[in-house]
C-alpha positions as CSV (number, residue, x, y, z in Angstrom):
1,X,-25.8,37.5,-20.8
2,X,-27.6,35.7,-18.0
3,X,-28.7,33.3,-20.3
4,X,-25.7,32.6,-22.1
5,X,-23.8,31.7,-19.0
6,X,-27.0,29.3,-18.2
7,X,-26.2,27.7,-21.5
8,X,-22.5,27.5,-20.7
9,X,-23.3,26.0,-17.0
10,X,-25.3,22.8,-18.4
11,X,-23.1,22.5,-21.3
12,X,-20.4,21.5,-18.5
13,X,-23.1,19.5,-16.9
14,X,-23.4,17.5,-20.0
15,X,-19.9,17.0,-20.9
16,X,-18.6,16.2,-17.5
17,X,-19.9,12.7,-17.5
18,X,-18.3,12.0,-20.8
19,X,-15.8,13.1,-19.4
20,X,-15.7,10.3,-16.6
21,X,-16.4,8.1,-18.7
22,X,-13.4,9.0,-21.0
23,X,-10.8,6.7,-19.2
24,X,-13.8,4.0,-18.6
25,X,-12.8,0.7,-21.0
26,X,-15.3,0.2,-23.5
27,X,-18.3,-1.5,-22.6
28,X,-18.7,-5.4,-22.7
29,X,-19.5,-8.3,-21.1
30,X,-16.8,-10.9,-19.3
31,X,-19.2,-13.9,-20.2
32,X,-17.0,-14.5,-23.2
33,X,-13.8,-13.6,-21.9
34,X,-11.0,-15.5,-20.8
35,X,-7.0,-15.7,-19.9
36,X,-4.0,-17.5,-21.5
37,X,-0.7,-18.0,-19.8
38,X,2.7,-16.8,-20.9
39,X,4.4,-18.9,-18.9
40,X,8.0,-17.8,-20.2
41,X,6.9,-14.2,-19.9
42,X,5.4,-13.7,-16.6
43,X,2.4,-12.2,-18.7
44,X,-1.5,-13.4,-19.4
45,X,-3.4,-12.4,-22.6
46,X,-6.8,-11.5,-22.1
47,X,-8.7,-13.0,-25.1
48,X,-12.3,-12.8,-26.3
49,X,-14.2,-16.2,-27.4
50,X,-17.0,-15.2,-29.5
51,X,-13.9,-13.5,-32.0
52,X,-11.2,-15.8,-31.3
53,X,-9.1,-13.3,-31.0
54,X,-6.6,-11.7,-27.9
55,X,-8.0,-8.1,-26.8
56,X,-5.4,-7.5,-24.3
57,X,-1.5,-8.2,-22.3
58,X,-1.1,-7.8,-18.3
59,X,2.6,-7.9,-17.9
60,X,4.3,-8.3,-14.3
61,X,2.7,-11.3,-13.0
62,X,6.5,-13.4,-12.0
63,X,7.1,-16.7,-12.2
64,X,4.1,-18.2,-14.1
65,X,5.4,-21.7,-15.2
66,X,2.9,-23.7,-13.1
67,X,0.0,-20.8,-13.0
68,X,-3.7,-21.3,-12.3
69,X,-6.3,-18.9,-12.9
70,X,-10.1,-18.1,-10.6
71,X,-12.4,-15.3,-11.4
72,X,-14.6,-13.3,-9.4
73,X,-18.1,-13.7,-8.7
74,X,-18.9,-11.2,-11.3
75,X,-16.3,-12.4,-14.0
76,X,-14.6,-9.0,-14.1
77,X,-11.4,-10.1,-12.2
78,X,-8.8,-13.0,-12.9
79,X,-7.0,-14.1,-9.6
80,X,-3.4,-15.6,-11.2
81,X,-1.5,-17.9,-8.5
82,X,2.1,-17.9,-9.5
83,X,5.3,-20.3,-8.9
84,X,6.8,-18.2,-7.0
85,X,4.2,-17.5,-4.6
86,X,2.8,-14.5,-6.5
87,X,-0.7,-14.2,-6.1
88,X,-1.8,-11.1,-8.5
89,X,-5.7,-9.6,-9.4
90,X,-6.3,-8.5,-12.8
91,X,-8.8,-6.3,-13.5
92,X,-10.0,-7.8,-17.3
93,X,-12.2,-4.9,-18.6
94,X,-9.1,-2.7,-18.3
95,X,-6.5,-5.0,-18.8
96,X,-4.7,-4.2,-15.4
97,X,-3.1,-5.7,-13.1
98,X,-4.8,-4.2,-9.7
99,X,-2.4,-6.0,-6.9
100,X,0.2,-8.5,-6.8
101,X,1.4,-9.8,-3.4
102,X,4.2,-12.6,-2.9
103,X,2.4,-14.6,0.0
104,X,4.3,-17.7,-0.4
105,X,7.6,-19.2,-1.4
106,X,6.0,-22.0,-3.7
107,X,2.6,-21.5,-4.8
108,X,1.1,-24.9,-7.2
109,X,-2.7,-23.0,-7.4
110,X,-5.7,-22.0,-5.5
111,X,-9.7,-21.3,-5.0
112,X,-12.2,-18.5,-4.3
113,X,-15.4,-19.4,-2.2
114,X,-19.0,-19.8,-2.9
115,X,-19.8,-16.2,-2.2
116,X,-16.5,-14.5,-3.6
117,X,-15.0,-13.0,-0.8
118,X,-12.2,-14.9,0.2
119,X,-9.5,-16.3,-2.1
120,X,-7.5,-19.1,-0.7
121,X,-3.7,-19.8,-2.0
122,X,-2.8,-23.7,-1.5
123,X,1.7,-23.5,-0.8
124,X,4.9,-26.2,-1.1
125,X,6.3,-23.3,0.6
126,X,5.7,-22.6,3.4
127,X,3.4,-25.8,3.3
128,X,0.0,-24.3,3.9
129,X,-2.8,-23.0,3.4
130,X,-3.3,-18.9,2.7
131,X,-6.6,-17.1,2.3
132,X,-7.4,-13.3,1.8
133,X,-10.0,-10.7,0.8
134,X,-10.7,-11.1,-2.6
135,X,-11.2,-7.3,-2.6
136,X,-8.1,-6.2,-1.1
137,X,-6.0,-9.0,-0.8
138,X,-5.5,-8.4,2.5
139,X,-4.7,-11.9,4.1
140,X,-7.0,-13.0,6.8
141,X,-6.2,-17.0,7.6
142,X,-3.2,-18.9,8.0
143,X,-3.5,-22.5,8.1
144,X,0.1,-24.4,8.2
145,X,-0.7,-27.4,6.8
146,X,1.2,-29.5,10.1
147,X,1.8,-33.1,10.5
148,X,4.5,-35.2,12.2
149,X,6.8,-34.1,14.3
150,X,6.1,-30.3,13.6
151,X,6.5,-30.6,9.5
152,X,5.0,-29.3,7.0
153,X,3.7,-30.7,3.9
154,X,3.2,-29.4,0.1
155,X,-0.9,-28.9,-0.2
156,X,-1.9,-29.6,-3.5
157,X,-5.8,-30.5,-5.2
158,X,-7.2,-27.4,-4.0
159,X,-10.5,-26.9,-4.3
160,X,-13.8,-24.9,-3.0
161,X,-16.7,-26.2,-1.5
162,X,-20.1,-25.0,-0.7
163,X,-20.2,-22.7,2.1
164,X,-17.2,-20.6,3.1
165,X,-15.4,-24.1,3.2
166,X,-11.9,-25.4,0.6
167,X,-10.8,-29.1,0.5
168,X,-7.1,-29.8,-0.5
169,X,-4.7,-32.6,-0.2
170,X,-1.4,-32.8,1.7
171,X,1.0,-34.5,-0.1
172,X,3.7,-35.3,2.3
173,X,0.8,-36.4,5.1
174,X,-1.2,-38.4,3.1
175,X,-4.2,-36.5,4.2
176,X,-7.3,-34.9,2.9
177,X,-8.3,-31.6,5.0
178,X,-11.2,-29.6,4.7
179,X,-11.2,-25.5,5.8
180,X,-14.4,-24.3,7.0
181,X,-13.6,-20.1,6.7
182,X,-17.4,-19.4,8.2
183,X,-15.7,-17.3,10.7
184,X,-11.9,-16.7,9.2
185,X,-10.3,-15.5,12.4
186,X,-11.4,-19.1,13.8
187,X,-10.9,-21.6,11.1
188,X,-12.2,-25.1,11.8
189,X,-10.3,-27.8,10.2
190,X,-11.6,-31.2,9.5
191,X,-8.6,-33.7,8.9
192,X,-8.9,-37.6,7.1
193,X,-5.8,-39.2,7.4
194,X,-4.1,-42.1,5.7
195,X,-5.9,-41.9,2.7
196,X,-3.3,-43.0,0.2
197,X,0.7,-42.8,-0.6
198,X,1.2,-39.0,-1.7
199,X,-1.9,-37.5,-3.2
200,X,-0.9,-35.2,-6.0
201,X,-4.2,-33.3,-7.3
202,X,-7.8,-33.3,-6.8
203,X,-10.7,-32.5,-7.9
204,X,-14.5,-32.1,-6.7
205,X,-17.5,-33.4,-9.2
206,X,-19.9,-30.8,-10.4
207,X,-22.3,-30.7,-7.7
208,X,-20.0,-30.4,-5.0
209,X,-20.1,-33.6,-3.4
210,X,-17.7,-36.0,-4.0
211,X,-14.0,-34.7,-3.4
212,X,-11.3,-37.2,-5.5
213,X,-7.5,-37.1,-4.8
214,X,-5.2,-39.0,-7.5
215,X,-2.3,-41.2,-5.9
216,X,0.9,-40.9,-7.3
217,X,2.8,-43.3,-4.5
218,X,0.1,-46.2,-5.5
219,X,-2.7,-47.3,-7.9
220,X,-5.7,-45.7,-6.9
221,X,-7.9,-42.7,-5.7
222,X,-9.2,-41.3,-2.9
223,X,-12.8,-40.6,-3.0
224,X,-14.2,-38.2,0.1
225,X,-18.1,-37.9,0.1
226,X,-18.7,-34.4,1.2
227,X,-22.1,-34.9,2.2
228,X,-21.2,-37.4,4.5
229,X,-17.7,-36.9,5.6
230,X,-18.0,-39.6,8.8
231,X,-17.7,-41.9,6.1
232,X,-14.2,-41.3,6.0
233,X,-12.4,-42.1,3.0
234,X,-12.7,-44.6,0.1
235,X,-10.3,-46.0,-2.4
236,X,-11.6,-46.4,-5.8
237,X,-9.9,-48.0,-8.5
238,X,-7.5,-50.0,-6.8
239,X,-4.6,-51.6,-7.9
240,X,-6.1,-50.6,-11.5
241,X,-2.3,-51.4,-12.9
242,X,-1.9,-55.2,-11.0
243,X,0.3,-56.7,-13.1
244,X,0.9,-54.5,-15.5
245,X,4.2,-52.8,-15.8
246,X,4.4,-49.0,-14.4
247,X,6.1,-46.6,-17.0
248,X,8.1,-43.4,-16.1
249,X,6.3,-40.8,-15.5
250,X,7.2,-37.5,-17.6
251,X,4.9,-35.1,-16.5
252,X,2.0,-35.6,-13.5
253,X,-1.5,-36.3,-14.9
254,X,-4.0,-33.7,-13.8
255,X,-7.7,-33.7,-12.0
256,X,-8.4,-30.5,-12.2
257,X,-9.7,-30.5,-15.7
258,X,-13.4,-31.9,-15.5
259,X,-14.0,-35.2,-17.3
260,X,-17.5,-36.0,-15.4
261,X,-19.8,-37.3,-18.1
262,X,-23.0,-37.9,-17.6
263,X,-22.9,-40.9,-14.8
264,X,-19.3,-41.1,-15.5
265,X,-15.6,-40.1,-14.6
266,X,-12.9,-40.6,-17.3
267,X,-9.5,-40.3,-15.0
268,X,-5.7,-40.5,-16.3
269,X,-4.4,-43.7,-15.2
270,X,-0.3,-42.6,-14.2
271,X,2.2,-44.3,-16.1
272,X,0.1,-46.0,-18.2
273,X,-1.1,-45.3,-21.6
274,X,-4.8,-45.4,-20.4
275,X,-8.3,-43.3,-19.5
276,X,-10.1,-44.8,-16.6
277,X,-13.8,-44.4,-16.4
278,X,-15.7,-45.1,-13.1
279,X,-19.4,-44.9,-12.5
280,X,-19.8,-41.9,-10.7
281,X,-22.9,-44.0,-8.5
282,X,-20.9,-47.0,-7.5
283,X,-17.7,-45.5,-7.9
284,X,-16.3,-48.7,-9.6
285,X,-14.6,-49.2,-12.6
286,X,-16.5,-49.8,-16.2
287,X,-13.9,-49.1,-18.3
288,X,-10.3,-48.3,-19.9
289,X,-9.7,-46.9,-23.0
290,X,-6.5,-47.1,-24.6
291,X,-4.7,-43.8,-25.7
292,X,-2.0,-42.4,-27.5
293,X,0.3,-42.1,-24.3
294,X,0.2,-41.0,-20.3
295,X,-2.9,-38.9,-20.3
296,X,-2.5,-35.5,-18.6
297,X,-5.3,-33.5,-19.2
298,X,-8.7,-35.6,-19.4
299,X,-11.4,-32.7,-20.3
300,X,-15.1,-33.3,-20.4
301,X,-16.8,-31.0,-23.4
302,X,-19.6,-29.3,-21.5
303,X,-22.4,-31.4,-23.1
304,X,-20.4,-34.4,-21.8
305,X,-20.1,-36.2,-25.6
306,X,-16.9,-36.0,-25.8
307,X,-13.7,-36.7,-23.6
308,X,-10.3,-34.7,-24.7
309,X,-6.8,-35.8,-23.8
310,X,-3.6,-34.2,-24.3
311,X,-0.4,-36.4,-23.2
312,X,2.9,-36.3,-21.5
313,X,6.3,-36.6,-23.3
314,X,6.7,-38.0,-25.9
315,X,3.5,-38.0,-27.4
316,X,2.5,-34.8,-26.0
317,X,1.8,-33.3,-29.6
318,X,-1.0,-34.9,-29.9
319,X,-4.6,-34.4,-28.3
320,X,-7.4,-37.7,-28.5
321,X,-11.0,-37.5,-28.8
322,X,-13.1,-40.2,-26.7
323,X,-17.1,-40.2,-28.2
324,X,-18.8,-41.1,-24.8
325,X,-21.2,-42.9,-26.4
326,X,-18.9,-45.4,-27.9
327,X,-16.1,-45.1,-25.6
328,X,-13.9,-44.8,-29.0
329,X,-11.3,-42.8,-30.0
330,X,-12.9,-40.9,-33.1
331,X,-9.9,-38.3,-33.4
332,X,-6.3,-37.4,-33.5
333,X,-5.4,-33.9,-33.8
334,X,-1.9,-32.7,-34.2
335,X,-2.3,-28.9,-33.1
336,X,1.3,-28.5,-32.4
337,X,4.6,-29.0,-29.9
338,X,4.2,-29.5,-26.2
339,X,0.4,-29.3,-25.9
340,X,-0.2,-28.1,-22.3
341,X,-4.0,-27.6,-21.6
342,X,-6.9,-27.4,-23.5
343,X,-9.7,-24.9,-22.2
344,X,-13.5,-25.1,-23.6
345,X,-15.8,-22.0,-24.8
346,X,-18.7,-22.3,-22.5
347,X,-21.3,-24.1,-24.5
348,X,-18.4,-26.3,-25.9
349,X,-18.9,-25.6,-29.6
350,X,-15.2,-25.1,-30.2
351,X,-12.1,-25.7,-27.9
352,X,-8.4,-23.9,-27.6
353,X,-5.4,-25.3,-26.8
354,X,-2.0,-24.8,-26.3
355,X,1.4,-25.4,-28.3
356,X,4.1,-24.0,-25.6
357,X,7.2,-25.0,-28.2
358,X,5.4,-23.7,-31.7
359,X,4.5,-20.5,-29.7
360,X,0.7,-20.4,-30.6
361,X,-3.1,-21.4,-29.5
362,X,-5.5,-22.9,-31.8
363,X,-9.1,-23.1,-32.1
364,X,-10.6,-26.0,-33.1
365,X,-14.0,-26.8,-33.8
366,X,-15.5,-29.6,-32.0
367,X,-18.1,-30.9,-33.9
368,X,-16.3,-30.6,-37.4
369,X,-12.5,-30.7,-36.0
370,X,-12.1,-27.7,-38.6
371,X,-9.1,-25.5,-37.2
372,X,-11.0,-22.1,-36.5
373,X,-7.7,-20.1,-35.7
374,X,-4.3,-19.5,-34.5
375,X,-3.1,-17.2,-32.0
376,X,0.4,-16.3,-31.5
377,X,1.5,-16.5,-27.9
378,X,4.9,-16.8,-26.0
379,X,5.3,-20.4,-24.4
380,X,1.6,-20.6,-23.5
381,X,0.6,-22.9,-21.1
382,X,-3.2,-22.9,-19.0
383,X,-6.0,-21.9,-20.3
384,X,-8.8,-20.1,-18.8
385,X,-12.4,-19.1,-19.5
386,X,-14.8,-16.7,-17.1
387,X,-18.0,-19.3,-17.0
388,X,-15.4,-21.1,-14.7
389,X,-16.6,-18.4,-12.0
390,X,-20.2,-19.8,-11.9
391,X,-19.0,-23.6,-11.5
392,X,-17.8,-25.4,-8.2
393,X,-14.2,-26.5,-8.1
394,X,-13.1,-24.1,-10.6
């Protein structure tokens, strides 16, 4: 009998970790992971790259029709900034959502730091900047982003920085400031003003060094060396449209995609049908290459051979590939209506993009163009893969 209960005791022993692991997900990595946006749905699919295929659906994220994604240090959680202020952590191994706070009126996108810990929330409204515990969420730095005569502006092009530092733009200032959150109960903030009429995104080049903010109230860019901020400012790419005819402007070209090549930037030109490509040593212009229509999304595939761009209204069913090499166009791809973003698998051997108006992402293959696959999704919009949580500026 004595023994028989022994038997029975480390039977239990045995089965009780199974049985902790019971409501564990099922074990993966995140390397291949990634996040779509329902925009129309206030919901993200959680899909998987090496299958092409959608492994999960976090519901009750809000107002998601201008949403940007960051991941953890460890790719395991998605931080999703809302419209509507929303800022929500999404646990992707269980495909939960963990925490949603509303921290904002008017939320356009946001960063994580170097290390991890802090996620920082760039705002129209209240025009700021936000940061918290990546952790917790619990907020720990408010920075009102103050100009004037006590207003405050819309911060846009927000981006990290190495250290415990973000850079962003202010669009209603016409400033660049920089957040050093070393010690986030004392922030020190580093301001450069009149850099350019109403900077609307920005974005940071690979290593970290060079901070560029797009002008929408004039031809040009701002270009902030980061290494050597008493510099000051520079415009590049001045008066790029003299003489030229500005068109309307549909839908505002993004930075946040990269399109560093090699030595070289390839940068939408606004309101014209044009990719701009600067030498990223000189910082001058080398080239333009005529495109279908106003560029939006300029994407650099991760080996930097090719350049893809996806338009604004009316062309925007269209996406363009640039060979580097040639600085040609050598394809046209139709994947559908209202083509929003376009995301890259991490070694770049195939690419997904969105069709808001056909309901669907599809998979193409970049070295062939072969369509790989379809995935049915409701109005999606960005696009976002976890190697983006290993690269600055993401």
């Amino acid at each position: 009998m004595t023994m028989l209960r022994a038997l029975v005791g480390w039977s239990m022993l045995l089965v009780l970790p199974l049985l902790a692991w019971a409501g564990e997900p099922a074990l993966r990595g995140t390397g291949d992971l990634g996040v779509i946006i329902e925009r129309s749905a206030g919901r993200i699919l959680i899909v998987n790259t090496s299958n092409n295929s959608m492994i999960n659906r976090v519901d009750g994220l809000g107002d998601l029709s201008h949403a940007s994604v960051v991941f953890s240090r460890d790719a395991r959680y998605a931080y999703v900034f809302g419209r509507d202020g929303g800022l929500s952590k999404v646990d992707l191994l269980r495909g939960t959502l963990e925490k949603r706070i509303v921290q904002g009126g008017n939320s356009i996108g946001g960063a994580i730091s170097q290390d991890g810990r802090l996620v920082a929330v760039a705002n129209y409204e209240p025009g700021g900047l936000k940061v918290f515990a990546a952790d917790t969420l619990e907020p720990v730095a408010d920075i009102p982003a103050a100009y004037g005569d006590s207003k405050l502006s819309k911060v846009v092009g927000i981006a990290d920085l190495p250290g415990h530092r973000f850079i962003y733009s202010l669009f209603d200032a016409d400033q660049i400031w920089i957040a050093d959150l070393s010690d986030p109960k004392i922030p020190k903030i580093e301001k450069f003003a009149t850099i350019g009429r109403a900077p609307y995104d920005g974005l940071v080049t690979p290593d970290g060094r060079y901070y560029l903010a797009g002008l929408f109230g004039e031809d040009g860019i701002a270009l902030l060396d980061t290494w050597q901020p008493q510099l000051g400012v520079q415009r590049i790419l001045a008066n790029y449209g003299q003489g030229e005819q500005k068109l309307p402007v549909y839908k505002m070209p993004h930075l946040r995609g990269w399109a560093v090549a090699g030595h070289h930037a390839y940068l939408p030109a606004i309101g014209r049908h044009d990719v701009l490509v600067a030498d990223t040593v000189t910082w001058k212009e080398t080239a333009r290459i005529a495109v279908r229509g106003q560029p939006v999304f300029v994407v650099a595939r991760p080996d930097g051979r090719q350049v893809w761009v996806n338009f604004a209204f009316p062309d925007n069913g269209f996406v363009q590939v640039i060979d580097t090499l040639s600085g040609q166009i050598t394809q046209t791809l139709e994947p559908g209506k209202a083509v929003l973003h376009l995301e890259f698998t991490p070694r770049g051997e195939a690419v997904w993009i969105s069709a808001r108006d056909d309901n669907k992402v599809v998979v193409y293959d970049t070295a062939s163009f072969a369509k790989l696959a379809e995935l049915p999704a409701d109005s999606p919009s960005g696009i976002f893969f976890t190697p983006r949580a290993h690269r600055i500026g993401f």
